[in-house]
N, C-alpha and C positions, 0 to 999 in steps of 0.2 A: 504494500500500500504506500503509495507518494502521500505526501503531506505537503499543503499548499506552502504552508511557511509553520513558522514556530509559533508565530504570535495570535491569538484567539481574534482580535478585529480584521484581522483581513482573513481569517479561516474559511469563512463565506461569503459570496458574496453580496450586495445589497438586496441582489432579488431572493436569493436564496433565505436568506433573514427573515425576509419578508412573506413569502413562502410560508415554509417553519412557522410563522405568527399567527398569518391568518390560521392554517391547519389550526395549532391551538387554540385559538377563538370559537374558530367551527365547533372543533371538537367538544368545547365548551358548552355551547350553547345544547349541547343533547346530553349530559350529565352533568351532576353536580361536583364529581372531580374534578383536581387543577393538577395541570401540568406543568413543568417547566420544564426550560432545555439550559443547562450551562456549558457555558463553552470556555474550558480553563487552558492555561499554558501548561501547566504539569502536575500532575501529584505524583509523590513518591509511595512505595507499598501497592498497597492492594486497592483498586479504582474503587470497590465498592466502599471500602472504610474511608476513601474522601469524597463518595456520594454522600455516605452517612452525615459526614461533618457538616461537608455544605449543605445537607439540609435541614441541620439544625441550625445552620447561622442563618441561610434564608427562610426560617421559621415556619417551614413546612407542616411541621408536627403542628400546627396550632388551625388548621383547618378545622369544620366543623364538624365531620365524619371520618376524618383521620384520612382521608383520603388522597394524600397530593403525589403525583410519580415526580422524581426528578431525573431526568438524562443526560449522562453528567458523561462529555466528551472533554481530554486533557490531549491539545494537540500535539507537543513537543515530546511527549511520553509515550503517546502512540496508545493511547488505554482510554475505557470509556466502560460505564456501567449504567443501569437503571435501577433505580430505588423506589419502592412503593412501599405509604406511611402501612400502618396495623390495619387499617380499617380494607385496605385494598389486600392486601398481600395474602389475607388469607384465605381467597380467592384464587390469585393466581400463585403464589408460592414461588419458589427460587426458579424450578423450573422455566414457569412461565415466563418468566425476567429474563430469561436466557435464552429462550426460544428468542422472543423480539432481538436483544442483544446481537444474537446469532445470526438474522435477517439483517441488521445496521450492517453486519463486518461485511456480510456479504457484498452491500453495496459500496460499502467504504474500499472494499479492494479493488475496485473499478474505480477509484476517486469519484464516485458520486457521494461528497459527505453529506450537500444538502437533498439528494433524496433520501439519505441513508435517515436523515433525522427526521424530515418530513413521514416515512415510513413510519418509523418508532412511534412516532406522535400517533399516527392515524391506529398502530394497534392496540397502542395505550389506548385511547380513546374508545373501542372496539369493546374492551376488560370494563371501564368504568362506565360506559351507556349501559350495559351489559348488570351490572353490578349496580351501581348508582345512578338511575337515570336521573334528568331535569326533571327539580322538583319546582311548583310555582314561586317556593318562595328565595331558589336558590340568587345565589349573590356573587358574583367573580370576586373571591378570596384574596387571591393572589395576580400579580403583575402577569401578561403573556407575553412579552419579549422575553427575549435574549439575554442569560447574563453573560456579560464578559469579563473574563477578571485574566 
């Protein structure tokens, strides 16, 4: 797998960002789960134990059904994980995380990384309509862009 650069703001491009945003909105709008996507320069260890991190600093745990995925790509390190809070996971389990996971690398080995997220997003989305539909009284929780750090 090529990797466009090291640095997470030019990792995709403007359409590709925007892409990935809208997908999460859509997605949004037919459950009450939130998504996000981070896009980091590196984590050291194990990708999932710095999903874990960043999604307690991006306060994902504090959803109201426990429900938030993060997909959490580190471009310089070449590693990338999906993490879904309690309320989701026991549902889909490790497995399932790794199915989609498994579907991202595939695209990422063809350097498609923004369909590779674009994908993720839509089968996350897929698990939480599924699990958590829109309910009237639900509320966008969380930001749907891009983090970049």
């Amino acid at each position: 797998m090529t990797i466009r650069t090291r640095w997470p703001r030019a990792f995709l491009s403007r359409a590709e960002k925007t892409s990935i945003e809208e997908a999460i909105a859509a997605a949004e709008l037919e459950t009450s789960g939130e998504i996000r996507v981070m896009v980091s320069r590196a984590v050291k260890g194990d990708p999932l134990d710095a999903a874990k991190e960043r999604f307690s600093r991006l306060k994902m745990q504090d959803t109201r059904e426990r429900n938030g995925v993060l997909i959490l790509v580190a471009v310089a390190s070449r590693r990338f994980a999906i993490l879904g809070d309690e309320g989701i996971h026991r549902f889909v389990g490790q497995e399932g995380w790794e199915h989609i996971r498994d579907g991202m690398a595939e695209r990422f080995r063809s350097d498609d990384f923004g369909g590779g997220l674009t994908y993720a997003v839509a089968e996350v989305a897929k698990v939480l309509k599924e699990h958590f539909p829109w309910q009237s009284d639900d509320v966008n929780e969380l930001p749907n862009r891009i983090v970049e750090e």
